[in-house]
DODREN-469774 format. One record per residue (C-alpha): x, y, z; residue number from 1. Coordinates in steps of 0.2 Angstrom, whole numbers, plus 5000, padded with zeros to 4 digits. Layout:
BEGIN
<node><x>X</x><y>Y</y><z>Z</z><resi>NUM</resi></node>
...
END
This chain:
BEGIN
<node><x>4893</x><y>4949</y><z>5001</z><resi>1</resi></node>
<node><x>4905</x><y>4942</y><z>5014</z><resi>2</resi></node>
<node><x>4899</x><y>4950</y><z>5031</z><resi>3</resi></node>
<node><x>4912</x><y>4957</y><z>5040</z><resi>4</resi></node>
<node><x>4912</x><y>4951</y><z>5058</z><resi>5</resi></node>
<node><x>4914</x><y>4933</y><z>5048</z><resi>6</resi></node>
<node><x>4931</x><y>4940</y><z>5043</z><resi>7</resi></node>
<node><x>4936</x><y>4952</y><z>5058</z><resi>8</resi></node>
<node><x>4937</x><y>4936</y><z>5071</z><resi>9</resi></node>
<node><x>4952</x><y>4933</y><z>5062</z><resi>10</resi></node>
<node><x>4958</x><y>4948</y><z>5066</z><resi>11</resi></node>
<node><x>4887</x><y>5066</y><z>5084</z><resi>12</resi></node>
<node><x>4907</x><y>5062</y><z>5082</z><resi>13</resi></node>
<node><x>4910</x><y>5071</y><z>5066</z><resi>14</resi></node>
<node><x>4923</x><y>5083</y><z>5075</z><resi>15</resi></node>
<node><x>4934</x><y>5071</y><z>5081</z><resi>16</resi></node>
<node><x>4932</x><y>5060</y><z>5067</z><resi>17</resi></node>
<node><x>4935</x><y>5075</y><z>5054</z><resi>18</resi></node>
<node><x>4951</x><y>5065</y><z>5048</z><resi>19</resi></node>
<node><x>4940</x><y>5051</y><z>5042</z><resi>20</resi></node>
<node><x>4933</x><y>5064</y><z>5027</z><resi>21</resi></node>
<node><x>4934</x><y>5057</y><z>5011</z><resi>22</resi></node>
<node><x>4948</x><y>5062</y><z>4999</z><resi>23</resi></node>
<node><x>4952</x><y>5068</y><z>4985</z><resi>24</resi></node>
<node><x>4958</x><y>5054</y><z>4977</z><resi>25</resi></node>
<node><x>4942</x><y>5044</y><z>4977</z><resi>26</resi></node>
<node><x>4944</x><y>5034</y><z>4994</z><resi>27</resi></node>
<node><x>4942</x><y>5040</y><z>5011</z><resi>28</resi></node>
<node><x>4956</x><y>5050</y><z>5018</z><resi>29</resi></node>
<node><x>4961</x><y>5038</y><z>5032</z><resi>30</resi></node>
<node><x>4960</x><y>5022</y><z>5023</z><resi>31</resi></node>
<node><x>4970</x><y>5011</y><z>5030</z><resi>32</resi></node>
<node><x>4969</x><y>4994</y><z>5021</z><resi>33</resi></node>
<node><x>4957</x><y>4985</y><z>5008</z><resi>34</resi></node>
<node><x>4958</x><y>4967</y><z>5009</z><resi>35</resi></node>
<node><x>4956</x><y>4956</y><z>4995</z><resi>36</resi></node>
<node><x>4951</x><y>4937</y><z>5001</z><resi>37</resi></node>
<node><x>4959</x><y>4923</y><z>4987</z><resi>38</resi></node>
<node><x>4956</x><y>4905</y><z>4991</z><resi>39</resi></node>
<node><x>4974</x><y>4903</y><z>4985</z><resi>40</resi></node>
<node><x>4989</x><y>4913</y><z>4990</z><resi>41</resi></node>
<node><x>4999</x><y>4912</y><z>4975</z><resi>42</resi></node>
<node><x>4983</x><y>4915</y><z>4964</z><resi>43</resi></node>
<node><x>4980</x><y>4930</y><z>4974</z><resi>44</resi></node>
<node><x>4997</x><y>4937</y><z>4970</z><resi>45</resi></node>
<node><x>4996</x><y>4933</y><z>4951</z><resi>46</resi></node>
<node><x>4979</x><y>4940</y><z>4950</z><resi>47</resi></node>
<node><x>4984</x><y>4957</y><z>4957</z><resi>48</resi></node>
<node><x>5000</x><y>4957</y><z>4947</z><resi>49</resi></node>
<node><x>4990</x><y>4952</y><z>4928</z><resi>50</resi></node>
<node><x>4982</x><y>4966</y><z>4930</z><resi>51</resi></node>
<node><x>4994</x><y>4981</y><z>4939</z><resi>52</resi></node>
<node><x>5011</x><y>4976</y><z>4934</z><resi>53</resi></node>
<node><x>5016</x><y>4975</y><z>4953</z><resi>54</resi></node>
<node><x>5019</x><y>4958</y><z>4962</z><resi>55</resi></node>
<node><x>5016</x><y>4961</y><z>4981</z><resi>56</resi></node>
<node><x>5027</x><y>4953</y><z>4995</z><resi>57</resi></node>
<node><x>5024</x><y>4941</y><z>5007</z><resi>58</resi></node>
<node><x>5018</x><y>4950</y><z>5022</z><resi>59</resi></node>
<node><x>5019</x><y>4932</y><z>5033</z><resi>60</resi></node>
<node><x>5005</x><y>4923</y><z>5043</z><resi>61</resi></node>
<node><x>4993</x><y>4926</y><z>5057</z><resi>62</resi></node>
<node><x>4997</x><y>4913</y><z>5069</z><resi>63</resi></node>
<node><x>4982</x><y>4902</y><z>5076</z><resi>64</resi></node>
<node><x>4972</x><y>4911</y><z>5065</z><resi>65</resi></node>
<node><x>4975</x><y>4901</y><z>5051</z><resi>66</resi></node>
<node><x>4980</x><y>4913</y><z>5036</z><resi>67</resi></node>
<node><x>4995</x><y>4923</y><z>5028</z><resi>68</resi></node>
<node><x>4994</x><y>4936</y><z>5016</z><resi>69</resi></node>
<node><x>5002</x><y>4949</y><z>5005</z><resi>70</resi></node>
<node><x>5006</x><y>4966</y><z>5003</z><resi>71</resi></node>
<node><x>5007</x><y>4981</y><z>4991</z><resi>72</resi></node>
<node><x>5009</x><y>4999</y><z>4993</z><resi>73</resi></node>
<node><x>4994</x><y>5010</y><z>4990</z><resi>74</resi></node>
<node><x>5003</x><y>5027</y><z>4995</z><resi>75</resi></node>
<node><x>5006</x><y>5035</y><z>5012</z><resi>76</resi></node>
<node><x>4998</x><y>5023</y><z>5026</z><resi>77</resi></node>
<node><x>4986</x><y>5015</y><z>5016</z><resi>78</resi></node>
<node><x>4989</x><y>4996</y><z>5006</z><resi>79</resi></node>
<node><x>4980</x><y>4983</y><z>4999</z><resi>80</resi></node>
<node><x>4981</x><y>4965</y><z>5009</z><resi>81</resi></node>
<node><x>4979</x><y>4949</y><z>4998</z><resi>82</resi></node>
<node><x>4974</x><y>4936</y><z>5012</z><resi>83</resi></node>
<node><x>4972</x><y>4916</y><z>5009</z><resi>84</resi></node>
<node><x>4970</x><y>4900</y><z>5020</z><resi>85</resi></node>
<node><x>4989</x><y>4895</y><z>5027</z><resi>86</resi></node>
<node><x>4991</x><y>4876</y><z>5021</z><resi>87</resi></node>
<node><x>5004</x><y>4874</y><z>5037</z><resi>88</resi></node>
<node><x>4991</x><y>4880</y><z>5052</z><resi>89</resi></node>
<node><x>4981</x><y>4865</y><z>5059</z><resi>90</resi></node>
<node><x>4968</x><y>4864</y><z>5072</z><resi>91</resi></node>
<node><x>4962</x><y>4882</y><z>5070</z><resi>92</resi></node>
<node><x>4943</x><y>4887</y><z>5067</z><resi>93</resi></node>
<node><x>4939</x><y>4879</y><z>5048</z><resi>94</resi></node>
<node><x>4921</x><y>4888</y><z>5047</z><resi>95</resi></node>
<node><x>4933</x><y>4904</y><z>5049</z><resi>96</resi></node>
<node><x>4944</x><y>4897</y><z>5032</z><resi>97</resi></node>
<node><x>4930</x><y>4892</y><z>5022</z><resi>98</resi></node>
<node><x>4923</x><y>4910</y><z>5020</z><resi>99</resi></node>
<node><x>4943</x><y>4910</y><z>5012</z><resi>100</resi></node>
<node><x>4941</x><y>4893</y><z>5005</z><resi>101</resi></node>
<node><x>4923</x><y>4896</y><z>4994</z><resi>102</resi></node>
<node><x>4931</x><y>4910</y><z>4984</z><resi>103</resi></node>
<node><x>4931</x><y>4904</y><z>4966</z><resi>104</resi></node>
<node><x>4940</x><y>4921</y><z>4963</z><resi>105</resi></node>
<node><x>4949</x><y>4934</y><z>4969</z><resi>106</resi></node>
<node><x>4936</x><y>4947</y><z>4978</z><resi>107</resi></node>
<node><x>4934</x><y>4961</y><z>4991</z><resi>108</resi></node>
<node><x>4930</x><y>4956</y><z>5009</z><resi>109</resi></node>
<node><x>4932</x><y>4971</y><z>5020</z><resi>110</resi></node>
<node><x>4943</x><y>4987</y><z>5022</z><resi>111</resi></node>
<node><x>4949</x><y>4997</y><z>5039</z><resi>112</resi></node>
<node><x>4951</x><y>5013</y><z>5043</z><resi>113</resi></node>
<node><x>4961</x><y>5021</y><z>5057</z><resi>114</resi></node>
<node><x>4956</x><y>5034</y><z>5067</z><resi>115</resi></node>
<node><x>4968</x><y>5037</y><z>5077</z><resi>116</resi></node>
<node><x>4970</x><y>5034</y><z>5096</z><resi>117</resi></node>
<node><x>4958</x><y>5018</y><z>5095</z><resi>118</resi></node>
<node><x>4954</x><y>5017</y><z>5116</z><resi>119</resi></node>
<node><x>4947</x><y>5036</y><z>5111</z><resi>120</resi></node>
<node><x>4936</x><y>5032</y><z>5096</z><resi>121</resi></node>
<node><x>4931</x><y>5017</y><z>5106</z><resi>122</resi></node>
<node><x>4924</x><y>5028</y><z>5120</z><resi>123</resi></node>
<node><x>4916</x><y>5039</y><z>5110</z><resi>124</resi></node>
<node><x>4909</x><y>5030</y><z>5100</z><resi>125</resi></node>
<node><x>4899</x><y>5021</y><z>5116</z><resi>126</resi></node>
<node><x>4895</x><y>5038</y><z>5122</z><resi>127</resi></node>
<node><x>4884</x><y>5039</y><z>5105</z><resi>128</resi></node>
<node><x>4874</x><y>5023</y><z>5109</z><resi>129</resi></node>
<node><x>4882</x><y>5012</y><z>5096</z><resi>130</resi></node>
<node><x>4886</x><y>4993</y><z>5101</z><resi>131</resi></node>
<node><x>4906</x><y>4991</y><z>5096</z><resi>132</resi></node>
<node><x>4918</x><y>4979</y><z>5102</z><resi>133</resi></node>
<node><x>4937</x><y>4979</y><z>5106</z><resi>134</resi></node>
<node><x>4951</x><y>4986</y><z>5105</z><resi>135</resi></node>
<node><x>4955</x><y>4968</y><z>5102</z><resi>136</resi></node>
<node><x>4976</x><y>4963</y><z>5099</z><resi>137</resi></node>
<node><x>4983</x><y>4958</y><z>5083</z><resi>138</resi></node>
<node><x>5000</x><y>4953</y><z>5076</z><resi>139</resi></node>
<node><x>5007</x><y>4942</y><z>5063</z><resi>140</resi></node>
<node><x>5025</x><y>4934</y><z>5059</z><resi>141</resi></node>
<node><x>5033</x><y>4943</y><z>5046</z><resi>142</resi></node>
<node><x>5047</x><y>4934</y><z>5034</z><resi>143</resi></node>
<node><x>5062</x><y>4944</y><z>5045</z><resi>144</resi></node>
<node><x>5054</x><y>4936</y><z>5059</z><resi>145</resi></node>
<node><x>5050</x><y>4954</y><z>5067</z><resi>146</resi></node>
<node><x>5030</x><y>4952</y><z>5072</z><resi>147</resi></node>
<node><x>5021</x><y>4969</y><z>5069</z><resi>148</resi></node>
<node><x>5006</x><y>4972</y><z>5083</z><resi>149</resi></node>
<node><x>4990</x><y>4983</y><z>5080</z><resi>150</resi></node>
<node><x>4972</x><y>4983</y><z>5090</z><resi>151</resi></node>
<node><x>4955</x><y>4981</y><z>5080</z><resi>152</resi></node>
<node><x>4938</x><y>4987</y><z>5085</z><resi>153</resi></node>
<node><x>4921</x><y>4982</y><z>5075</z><resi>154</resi></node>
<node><x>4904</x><y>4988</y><z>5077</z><resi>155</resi></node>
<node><x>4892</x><y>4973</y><z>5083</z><resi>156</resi></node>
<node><x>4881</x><y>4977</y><z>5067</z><resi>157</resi></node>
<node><x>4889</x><y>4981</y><z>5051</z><resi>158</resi></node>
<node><x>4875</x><y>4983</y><z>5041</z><resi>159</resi></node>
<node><x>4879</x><y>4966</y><z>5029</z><resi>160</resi></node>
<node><x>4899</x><y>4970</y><z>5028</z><resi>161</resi></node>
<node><x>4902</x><y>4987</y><z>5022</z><resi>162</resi></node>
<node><x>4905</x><y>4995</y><z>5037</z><resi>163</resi></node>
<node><x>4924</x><y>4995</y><z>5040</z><resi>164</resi></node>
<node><x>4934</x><y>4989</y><z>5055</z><resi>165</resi></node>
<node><x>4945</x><y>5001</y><z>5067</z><resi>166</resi></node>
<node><x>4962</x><y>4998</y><z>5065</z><resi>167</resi></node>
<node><x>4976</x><y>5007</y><z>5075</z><resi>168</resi></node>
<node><x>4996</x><y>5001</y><z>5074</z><resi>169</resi></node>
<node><x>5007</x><y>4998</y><z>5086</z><resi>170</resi></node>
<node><x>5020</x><y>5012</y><z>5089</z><resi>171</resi></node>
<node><x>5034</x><y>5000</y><z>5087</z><resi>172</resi></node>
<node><x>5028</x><y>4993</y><z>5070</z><resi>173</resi></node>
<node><x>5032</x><y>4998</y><z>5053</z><resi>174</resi></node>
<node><x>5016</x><y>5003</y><z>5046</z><resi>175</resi></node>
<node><x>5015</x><y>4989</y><z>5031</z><resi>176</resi></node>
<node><x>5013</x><y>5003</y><z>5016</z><resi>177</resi></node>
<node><x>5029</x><y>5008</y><z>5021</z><resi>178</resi></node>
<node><x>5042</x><y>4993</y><z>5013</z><resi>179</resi></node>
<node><x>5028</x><y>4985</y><z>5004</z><resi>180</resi></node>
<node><x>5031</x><y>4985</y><z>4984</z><resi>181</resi></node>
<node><x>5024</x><y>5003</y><z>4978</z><resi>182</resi></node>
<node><x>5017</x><y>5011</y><z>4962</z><resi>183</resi></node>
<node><x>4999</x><y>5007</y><z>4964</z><resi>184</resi></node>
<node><x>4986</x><y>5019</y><z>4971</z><resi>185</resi></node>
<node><x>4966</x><y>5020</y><z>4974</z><resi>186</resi></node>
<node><x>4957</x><y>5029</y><z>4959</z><resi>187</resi></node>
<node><x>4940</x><y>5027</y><z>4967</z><resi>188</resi></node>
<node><x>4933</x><y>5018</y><z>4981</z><resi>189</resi></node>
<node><x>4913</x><y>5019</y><z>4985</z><resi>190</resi></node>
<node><x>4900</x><y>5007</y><z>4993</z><resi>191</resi></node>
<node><x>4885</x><y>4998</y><z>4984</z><resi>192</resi></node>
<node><x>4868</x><y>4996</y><z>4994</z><resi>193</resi></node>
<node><x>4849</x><y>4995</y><z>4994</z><resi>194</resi></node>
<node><x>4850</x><y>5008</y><z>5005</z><resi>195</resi></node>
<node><x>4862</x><y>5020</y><z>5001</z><resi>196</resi></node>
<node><x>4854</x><y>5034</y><z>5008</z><resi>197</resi></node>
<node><x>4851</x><y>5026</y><z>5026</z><resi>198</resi></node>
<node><x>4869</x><y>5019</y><z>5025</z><resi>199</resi></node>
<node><x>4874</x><y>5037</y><z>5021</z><resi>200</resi></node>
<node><x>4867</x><y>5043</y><z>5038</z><resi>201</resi></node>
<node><x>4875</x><y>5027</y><z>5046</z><resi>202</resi></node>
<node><x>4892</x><y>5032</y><z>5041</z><resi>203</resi></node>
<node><x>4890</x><y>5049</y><z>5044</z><resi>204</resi></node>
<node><x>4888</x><y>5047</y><z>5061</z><resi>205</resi></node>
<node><x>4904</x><y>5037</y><z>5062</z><resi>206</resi></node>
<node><x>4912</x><y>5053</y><z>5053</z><resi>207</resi></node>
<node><x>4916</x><y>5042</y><z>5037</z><resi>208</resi></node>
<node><x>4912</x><y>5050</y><z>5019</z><resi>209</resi></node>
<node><x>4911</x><y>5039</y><z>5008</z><resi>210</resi></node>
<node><x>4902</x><y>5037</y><z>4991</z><resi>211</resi></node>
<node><x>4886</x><y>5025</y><z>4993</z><resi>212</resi></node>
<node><x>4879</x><y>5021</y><z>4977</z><resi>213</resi></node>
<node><x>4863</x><y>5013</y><z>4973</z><resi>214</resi></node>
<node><x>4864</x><y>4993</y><z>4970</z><resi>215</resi></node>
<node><x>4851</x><y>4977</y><z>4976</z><resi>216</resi></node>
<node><x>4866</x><y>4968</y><z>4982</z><resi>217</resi></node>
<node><x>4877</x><y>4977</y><z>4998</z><resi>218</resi></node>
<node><x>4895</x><y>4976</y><z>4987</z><resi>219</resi></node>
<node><x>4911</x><y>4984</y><z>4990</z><resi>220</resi></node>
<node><x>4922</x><y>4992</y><z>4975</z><resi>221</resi></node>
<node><x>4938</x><y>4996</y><z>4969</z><resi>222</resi></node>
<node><x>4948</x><y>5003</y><z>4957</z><resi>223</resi></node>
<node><x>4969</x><y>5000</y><z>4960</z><resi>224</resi></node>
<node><x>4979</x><y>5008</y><z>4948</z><resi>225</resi></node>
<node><x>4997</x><y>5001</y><z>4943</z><resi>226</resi></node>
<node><x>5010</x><y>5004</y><z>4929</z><resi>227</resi></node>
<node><x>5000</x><y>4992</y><z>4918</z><resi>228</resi></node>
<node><x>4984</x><y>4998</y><z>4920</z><resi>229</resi></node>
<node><x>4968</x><y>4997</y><z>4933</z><resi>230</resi></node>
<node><x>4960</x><y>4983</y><z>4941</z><resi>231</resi></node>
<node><x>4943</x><y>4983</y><z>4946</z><resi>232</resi></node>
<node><x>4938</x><y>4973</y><z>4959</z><resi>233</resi></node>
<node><x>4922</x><y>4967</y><z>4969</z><resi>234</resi></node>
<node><x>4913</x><y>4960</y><z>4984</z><resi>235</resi></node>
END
Protein backbone atom coordinates (compact mmCIF):
# COMPACT_ATOMS: atom_id res chain seq x y z
CA UNK A 1 0.00 0.00 0.00
CA UNK A 2 1.02 3.48 -0.87
CA UNK A 3 1.65 5.40 2.34
CA UNK A 4 0.02 8.46 2.55
CA UNK A 5 2.61 11.23 3.64
CA UNK A 6 4.32 9.90 0.15
CA UNK A 7 1.16 11.36 -1.53
CA UNK A 8 0.04 14.31 0.90
CA UNK A 9 3.43 16.30 -0.10
CA UNK A 10 1.63 16.91 -3.15
CA UNK A 11 -0.89 18.30 -1.63
CA UNK A 12 -10.63 12.39 23.76
CA UNK A 13 -12.13 14.51 20.71
CA UNK A 14 -15.13 12.57 19.90
CA UNK A 15 -17.43 15.57 20.71
CA UNK A 16 -16.28 17.79 18.43
CA UNK A 17 -15.45 15.35 15.90
CA UNK A 18 -19.29 13.78 16.20
CA UNK A 19 -19.76 14.75 12.51
CA UNK A 20 -16.95 12.56 11.52
CA UNK A 21 -19.59 9.30 12.40
CA UNK A 22 -19.86 6.84 9.91
CA UNK A 23 -22.88 6.86 7.67
CA UNK A 24 -25.39 5.11 6.66
CA UNK A 25 -24.51 4.72 3.25
CA UNK A 26 -21.49 2.72 4.02
CA UNK A 27 -18.74 5.58 4.11
CA UNK A 28 -17.97 7.91 6.81
CA UNK A 29 -20.35 10.83 6.97
CA UNK A 30 -17.75 13.50 6.26
CA UNK A 31 -15.93 12.07 3.41
CA UNK A 32 -14.64 14.42 1.55
CA UNK A 33 -12.76 12.78 -1.29
CA UNK A 34 -11.34 9.23 -2.34
CA UNK A 35 -8.45 9.45 -4.56
CA UNK A 36 -7.73 7.06 -7.25
CA UNK A 37 -3.85 7.30 -8.42
CA UNK A 38 -3.47 6.12 -12.41
CA UNK A 39 -0.30 6.30 -14.05
CA UNK A 40 -2.10 7.58 -17.09
CA UNK A 41 -4.73 10.44 -17.02
CA UNK A 42 -6.78 9.30 -19.87
CA UNK A 43 -6.50 5.62 -18.64
CA UNK A 44 -7.74 6.66 -15.40
CA UNK A 45 -10.87 8.27 -16.86
CA UNK A 46 -11.64 5.31 -19.17
CA UNK A 47 -11.18 2.89 -16.36
CA UNK A 48 -13.68 4.71 -14.00
CA UNK A 49 -16.06 5.15 -16.97
CA UNK A 50 -15.97 0.99 -18.18
CA UNK A 51 -17.05 0.21 -15.35
CA UNK A 52 -19.95 3.15 -13.91
CA UNK A 53 -21.12 4.47 -17.13
CA UNK A 54 -19.89 8.21 -16.02
CA UNK A 55 -16.82 9.89 -17.73
CA UNK A 56 -15.49 12.40 -15.00
CA UNK A 57 -14.16 15.96 -16.14
CA UNK A 58 -10.99 17.45 -16.07
CA UNK A 59 -10.63 19.05 -12.89
CA UNK A 60 -7.07 20.82 -14.22
CA UNK A 61 -3.46 20.53 -12.62
CA UNK A 62 -1.63 21.34 -9.46
CA UNK A 63 0.97 23.59 -10.59
CA UNK A 64 4.74 22.82 -9.43
CA UNK A 65 3.38 19.78 -8.12
CA UNK A 66 3.50 17.88 -11.08
CA UNK A 67 -0.08 16.23 -11.56
CA UNK A 68 -3.71 17.11 -12.89
CA UNK A 69 -6.58 15.17 -12.29
CA UNK A 70 -10.25 14.43 -12.60
CA UNK A 71 -13.51 14.71 -11.13
CA UNK A 72 -16.92 12.93 -10.55
CA UNK A 73 -19.56 13.51 -8.19
CA UNK A 74 -20.12 11.20 -5.19
CA UNK A 75 -23.18 13.10 -3.85
CA UNK A 76 -23.44 16.27 -1.47
CA UNK A 77 -19.61 17.30 -0.75
CA UNK A 78 -18.07 14.25 -1.31
CA UNK A 79 -16.29 13.00 -4.99
CA UNK A 80 -13.83 10.64 -6.29
CA UNK A 81 -10.35 12.25 -7.68
CA UNK A 82 -8.61 10.34 -10.45
CA UNK A 83 -5.02 11.88 -10.20
CA UNK A 84 -1.90 11.14 -12.72
CA UNK A 85 1.58 12.67 -13.56
CA UNK A 86 1.13 16.04 -15.67
CA UNK A 87 3.32 15.35 -18.94
CA UNK A 88 3.73 19.45 -19.32
CA UNK A 89 5.29 20.21 -15.59
CA UNK A 90 9.06 19.95 -15.54
CA UNK A 91 11.53 20.33 -12.91
CA UNK A 92 9.27 19.25 -10.04
CA UNK A 93 10.05 16.40 -7.44
CA UNK A 94 10.08 13.02 -9.80
CA UNK A 95 10.43 10.49 -6.50
CA UNK A 96 7.08 12.36 -5.82
CA UNK A 97 5.61 11.15 -9.55
CA UNK A 98 6.95 7.87 -9.59
CA UNK A 99 4.71 6.65 -6.61
CA UNK A 100 2.00 7.88 -9.71
CA UNK A 101 4.29 6.58 -12.50
CA UNK A 102 4.62 2.67 -10.88
CA UNK A 103 0.86 2.18 -11.03
CA UNK A 104 0.34 -0.83 -13.53
CA UNK A 105 -3.31 -0.04 -12.83
CA UNK A 106 -5.70 2.11 -11.63
CA UNK A 107 -5.79 1.91 -7.57
CA UNK A 108 -6.57 3.65 -4.25
CA UNK A 109 -4.06 5.94 -2.78
CA UNK A 110 -5.57 7.93 0.10
CA UNK A 111 -8.91 9.66 1.00
CA UNK A 112 -9.89 13.05 3.12
CA UNK A 113 -12.06 13.99 5.33
CA UNK A 114 -13.17 17.42 6.44
CA UNK A 115 -13.80 18.37 9.81
CA UNK A 116 -14.70 21.42 9.70
CA UNK A 117 -12.77 24.59 10.82
CA UNK A 118 -9.33 22.90 10.12
CA UNK A 119 -7.06 25.64 12.39
CA UNK A 120 -9.69 24.11 15.30
CA UNK A 121 -9.22 20.32 14.80
CA UNK A 122 -5.55 21.12 14.34
CA UNK A 123 -5.48 22.51 17.99
CA UNK A 124 -7.22 20.01 19.28
CA UNK A 125 -5.95 17.45 18.08
CA UNK A 126 -2.19 18.76 19.65
CA UNK A 127 -4.03 19.19 22.77
CA UNK A 128 -4.43 15.23 22.64
CA UNK A 129 -0.68 14.46 22.37
CA UNK A 130 -0.81 13.49 18.59
CA UNK A 131 2.06 14.82 16.23
CA UNK A 132 -0.03 16.40 13.10
CA UNK A 133 1.23 18.91 10.58
CA UNK A 134 -0.37 21.84 8.84
CA UNK A 135 -2.71 23.48 7.89
CA UNK A 136 -0.69 23.58 4.80
CA UNK A 137 -2.29 25.66 1.40
CA UNK A 138 -3.42 24.01 -1.76
CA UNK A 139 -4.84 25.22 -5.02
CA UNK A 140 -5.09 23.92 -8.51
CA UNK A 141 -5.81 25.60 -12.09
CA UNK A 142 -9.05 24.59 -13.15
CA UNK A 143 -10.04 24.48 -17.18
CA UNK A 144 -12.14 28.13 -16.68
CA UNK A 145 -8.94 29.36 -15.25
CA UNK A 146 -10.74 29.96 -11.74
CA UNK A 147 -8.06 28.29 -9.24
CA UNK A 148 -10.04 26.65 -6.13
CA UNK A 149 -7.91 27.02 -2.70
CA UNK A 150 -8.21 24.56 0.43
CA UNK A 151 -5.71 23.92 3.49
CA UNK A 152 -4.53 20.06 4.45
CA UNK A 153 -3.43 18.76 7.58
CA UNK A 154 -1.77 15.14 8.12
CA UNK A 155 -0.77 13.15 11.08
CA UNK A 156 3.18 12.68 11.14
CA UNK A 157 2.29 8.75 11.62
CA UNK A 158 -0.48 7.24 9.46
CA UNK A 159 -0.14 3.97 10.53
CA UNK A 160 1.08 2.47 6.66
CA UNK A 161 -1.66 5.00 4.69
CA UNK A 162 -5.05 4.49 5.94
CA UNK A 163 -5.24 7.21 8.07
CA UNK A 164 -6.89 10.10 5.93
CA UNK A 165 -5.76 13.63 5.59
CA UNK A 166 -7.72 16.89 6.84
CA UNK A 167 -9.08 18.74 4.30
CA UNK A 168 -10.95 22.07 4.68
CA UNK A 169 -12.05 24.34 1.39
CA UNK A 170 -11.69 27.75 0.89
CA UNK A 171 -14.83 29.83 1.29
CA UNK A 172 -14.61 31.16 -2.08
CA UNK A 173 -14.25 27.74 -3.89
CA UNK A 174 -16.92 25.73 -5.28
CA UNK A 175 -16.71 22.60 -3.53
CA UNK A 176 -15.59 20.17 -6.70
CA UNK A 177 -18.77 17.66 -6.03
CA UNK A 178 -20.76 20.40 -6.95
CA UNK A 179 -20.22 20.82 -11.06
CA UNK A 180 -18.49 17.59 -11.24
CA UNK A 181 -20.39 14.98 -13.60
CA UNK A 182 -22.98 13.00 -10.98
CA UNK A 183 -24.83 9.71 -10.78
CA UNK A 184 -22.21 7.80 -8.75
CA UNK A 185 -22.35 7.21 -5.13
CA UNK A 186 -20.28 5.22 -2.33
CA UNK A 187 -21.92 1.72 -1.42
CA UNK A 188 -19.34 0.85 1.05
CA UNK A 189 -16.22 2.15 2.14
CA UNK A 190 -14.09 0.12 5.03
CA UNK A 191 -10.15 -0.27 5.92
CA UNK A 192 -8.17 -3.51 5.82
CA UNK A 193 -5.38 -4.22 8.44
CA UNK A 194 -3.34 -6.62 10.62
CA UNK A 195 -4.53 -4.60 13.10
CA UNK A 196 -7.81 -3.77 12.98
CA UNK A 197 -8.78 -3.64 16.27
CA UNK A 198 -5.73 -1.33 17.29
CA UNK A 199 -6.47 0.83 14.24
CA UNK A 200 -10.05 1.01 15.51
CA UNK A 201 -8.86 2.66 18.83
CA UNK A 202 -6.55 4.81 16.42
CA UNK A 203 -9.46 6.21 14.68
CA UNK A 204 -11.68 6.45 17.41
CA UNK A 205 -9.69 8.76 18.94
CA UNK A 206 -9.63 11.07 15.95
CA UNK A 207 -13.67 10.70 16.07
CA UNK A 208 -13.64 8.58 12.64
CA UNK A 209 -15.98 5.48 12.39
CA UNK A 210 -15.10 3.63 10.17
CA UNK A 211 -15.24 -0.30 9.21
CA UNK A 212 -11.65 -1.99 9.76
CA UNK A 213 -11.61 -5.39 8.65
CA UNK A 214 -9.10 -7.97 9.21
CA UNK A 215 -6.42 -8.48 6.20
CA UNK A 216 -2.24 -9.15 6.21
CA UNK A 217 -1.86 -6.27 3.94
CA UNK A 218 -3.00 -2.44 5.21
CA UNK A 219 -5.51 -1.81 2.04
CA UNK A 220 -7.99 0.57 1.40
CA UNK A 221 -11.65 -0.31 -0.42
CA UNK A 222 -14.20 0.85 -2.40
CA UNK A 223 -17.33 0.12 -3.85
CA UNK A 224 -18.64 3.24 -6.50
CA UNK A 225 -21.73 2.81 -7.83
CA UNK A 226 -22.82 4.21 -11.35
CA UNK A 227 -25.82 3.72 -13.85
CA UNK A 228 -23.80 0.72 -15.36
CA UNK A 229 -23.01 -0.86 -12.47
CA UNK A 230 -20.35 -0.98 -9.42
CA UNK A 231 -16.75 -0.74 -9.37
CA UNK A 232 -14.71 -2.19 -6.88
CA UNK A 233 -11.48 -0.74 -6.22
CA UNK A 234 -8.23 -1.15 -4.17
CA UNK A 235 -5.11 -0.09 -2.58
Amino acid sequence: MISRREFISVMGMSVMLSRLAYGFEGAPQMLDHILLGSSDLDHGIAFVESQTGVRAAFGGVHPGVGTRNALLSLGERRYLEIIAPDPKQQNVDADRLNVLKKLESPRLIGWAVHPGDLEAFVKKVRQQGIAIEGPFPGSRVRPDGRVPKWKTAALKEDNEGPIPFFIEWDKGSVHPSSDAPGGCRVESFSIASPDPDGLTSEFRKLGIEVVVQRSEEPELRARIAGPKGAMDVRS
